[in-house]
N, C-alpha and C positions, 0 to 999 in steps of 0.2 A: 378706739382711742380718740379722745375729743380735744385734733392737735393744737386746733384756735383756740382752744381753752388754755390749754398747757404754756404754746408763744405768748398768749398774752398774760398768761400769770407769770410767767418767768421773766418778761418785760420791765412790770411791775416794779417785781421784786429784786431785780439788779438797778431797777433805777432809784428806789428807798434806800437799798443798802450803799450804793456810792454816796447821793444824797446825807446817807449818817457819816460813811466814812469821810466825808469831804467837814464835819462839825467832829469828830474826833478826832481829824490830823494835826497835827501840832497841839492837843491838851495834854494827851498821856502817850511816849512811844509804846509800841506795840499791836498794834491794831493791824489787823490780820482779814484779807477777804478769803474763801474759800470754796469750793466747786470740787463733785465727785459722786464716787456711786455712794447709792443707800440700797440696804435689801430689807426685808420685813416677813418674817412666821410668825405663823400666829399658832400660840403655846396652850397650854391647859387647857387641854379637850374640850374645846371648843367645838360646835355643829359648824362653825366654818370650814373645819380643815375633814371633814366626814364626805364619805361619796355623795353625788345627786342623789342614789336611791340607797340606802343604810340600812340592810333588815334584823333586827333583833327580835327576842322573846316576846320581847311586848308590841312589836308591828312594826314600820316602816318610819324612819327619817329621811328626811331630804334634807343633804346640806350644800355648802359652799364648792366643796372640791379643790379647798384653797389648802392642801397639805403639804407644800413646796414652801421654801422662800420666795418671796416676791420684791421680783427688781424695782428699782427706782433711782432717783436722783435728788443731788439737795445744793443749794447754795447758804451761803451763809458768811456772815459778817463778826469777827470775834476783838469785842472792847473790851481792853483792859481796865482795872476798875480802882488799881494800887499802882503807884511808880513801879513798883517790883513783878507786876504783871501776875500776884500771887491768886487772888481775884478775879474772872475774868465772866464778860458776860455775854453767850452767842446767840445771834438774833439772825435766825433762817427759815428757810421753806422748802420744805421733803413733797414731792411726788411720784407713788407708786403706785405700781398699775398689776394691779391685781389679776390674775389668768386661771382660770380651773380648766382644765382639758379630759376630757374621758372620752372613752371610742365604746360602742355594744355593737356585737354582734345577733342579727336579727336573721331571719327564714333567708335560705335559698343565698348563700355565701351574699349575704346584704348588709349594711352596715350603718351605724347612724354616729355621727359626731356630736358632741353635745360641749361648748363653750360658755363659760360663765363671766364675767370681765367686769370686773369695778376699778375706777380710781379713784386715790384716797390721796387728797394735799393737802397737805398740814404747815401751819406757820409757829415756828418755834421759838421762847423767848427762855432762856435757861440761864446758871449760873456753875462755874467751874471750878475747883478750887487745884490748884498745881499742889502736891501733897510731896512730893520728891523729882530732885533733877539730878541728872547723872550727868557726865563726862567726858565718853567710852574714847570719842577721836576728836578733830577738832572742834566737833559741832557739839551741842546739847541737844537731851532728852529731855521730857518732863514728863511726870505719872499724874494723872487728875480722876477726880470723882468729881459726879456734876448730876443736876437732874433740869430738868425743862417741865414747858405747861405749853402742850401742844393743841390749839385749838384746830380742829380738822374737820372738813370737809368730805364726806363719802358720798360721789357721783350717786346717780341712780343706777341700778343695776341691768346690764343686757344679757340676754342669754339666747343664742344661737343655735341650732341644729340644723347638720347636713346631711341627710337619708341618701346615703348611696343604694340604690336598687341595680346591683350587678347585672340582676339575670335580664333585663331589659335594658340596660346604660340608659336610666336614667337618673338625678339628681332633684335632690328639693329641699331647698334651704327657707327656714324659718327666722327670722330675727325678732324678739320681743322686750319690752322696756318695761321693766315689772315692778322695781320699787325704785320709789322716786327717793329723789337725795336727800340727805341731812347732813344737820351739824351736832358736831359731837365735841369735848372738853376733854383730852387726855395728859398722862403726865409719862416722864421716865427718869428712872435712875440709872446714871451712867459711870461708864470708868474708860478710862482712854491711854493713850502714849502720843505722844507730839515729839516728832524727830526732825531736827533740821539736817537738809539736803546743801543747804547753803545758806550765806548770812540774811538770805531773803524769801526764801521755800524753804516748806515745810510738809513734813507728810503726817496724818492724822489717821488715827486707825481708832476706833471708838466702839463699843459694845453695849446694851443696854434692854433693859428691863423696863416695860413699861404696859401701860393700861389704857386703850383707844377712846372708851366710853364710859368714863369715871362722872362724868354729868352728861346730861341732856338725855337720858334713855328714855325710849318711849316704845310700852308694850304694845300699842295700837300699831304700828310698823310693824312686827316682830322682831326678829334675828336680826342684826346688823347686817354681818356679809353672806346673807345666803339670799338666792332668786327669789323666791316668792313664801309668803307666807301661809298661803294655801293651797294643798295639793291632795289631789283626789279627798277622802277620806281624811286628811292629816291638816291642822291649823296650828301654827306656833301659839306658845301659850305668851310670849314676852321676849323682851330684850336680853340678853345675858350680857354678864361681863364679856370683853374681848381683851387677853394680853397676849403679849407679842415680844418679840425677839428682835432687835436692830442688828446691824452692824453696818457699819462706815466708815468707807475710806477717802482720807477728801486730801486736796493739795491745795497746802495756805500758803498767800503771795503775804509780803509784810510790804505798807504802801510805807 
């Protein structure tokens, strides 16, 4: 995990977003800061979410071992764009930290660990539309559909092993930095609920659809999130699509 990376992009970016929030207070009410979890799977059979070693008919893949959801976090700044707040336009930044874990079992009750680990932050610039608002108690609901253009960041890739050798108590750990980072152009389409807690919080539950590496792909790299692109015998042939599954839950302050 590369924490001085992460402190200082979140620095950053809570200091841009008060910076805006502080030129959109008093133009339009409504404007909304926000902070919460983000998760991220990665969907359509993708070789990210396939074991490190994957043996089929036709011979062996090596993928990601990314077939979980993957934790993260987002902040985000939401401007209204109409008096009516029917319009709205959120401007944030997601970091998720990607984890494959596998354990094999080797000779003589021995044992090898094998971690895979990328992070992926992305700066989001999207648009909302509130399509229905309800009533239920004293507070209001709102139903929205929305999509964004998320330009992201994919870490270089690490990948770890820890040979536990029982029958002797010893250990040996391996750490490697195999592909190096890039930048990637992706989008989503989203659908959400916005509930207010009170006349100034708000909670936000948000779901979405979306495509990591819709530009910039590049076959010379291979695979986005898998460790390396060459293994024994086996060379990726290219970049593939990567889509993915969000979902979010953030608590919006109204300044």
């Amino acid at each position: 995990m590369q924490v001085k990376q992460i402190i200082r992009s979140s620095a950053v970016v809570i200091a841009i977003l008060m910076a805006m929030g502080n030129l959109a207070y008093g133009q339009l009410s409504g404007f909304r800061v926000a902070a919460g979890l983000s998760t991220m799977e990665i969907i359509g059979n993708n070789i990210a979410e396939y074991p490190f070693i994957w043996v089929t008919p036709k011979g062996k893949l090596y993928g990601g071992s990314f077939d979980q959801s993957q934790n993260g976090f987002r902040l985000e700044a939401v401007f209204p764009l109409d008096t009516g707040s029917v319009f709205e336009m959120p401007v944030g930044f997601d970091y998720h930290f990607f984890q494959g874990r596998e354990k094999e079992w080797i000779e003589y009750n021995s044992d090898v660990k094998l971690m895979h680990d990328v992070d992926v932050a992305a700066l989001t610039f999207g648009l909302h539309y509130n399509f229905y608002e309800i009533h239920p108690f004293e507070y209001k609901a709102k139903f929205y559909l929305g999509m964004d253009m998320r330009p992201s960041l994919i870490f270089n890739a690490r990948f770890k092993t820890i040979s536990n050798y029982n029958f002797i108590g010893d250990t040996i750990t391996n750490v490697y930095d195999t592909k190096s980072s890039a930048f990637r152009l992706g989008g989503t389409l989203q659908f959400g609920l916005v509930g207010e807690l009170n006349k100034d919080i708000s909670i936000d539950f948000r779901a979405g659809l979306g495509m990591m590496n819709l530009l910039g792909k590049s076959d010379e790299r291979g695979e986005l999130l898998t460790p390396s692109k060459t293994r024994e015998d086996y060379r990726e042939a290219g970049e593939s699509s990567v889509f993915d599954f969000n979902f979010m839950m953030l608590l919006q302050f109204k300044l």
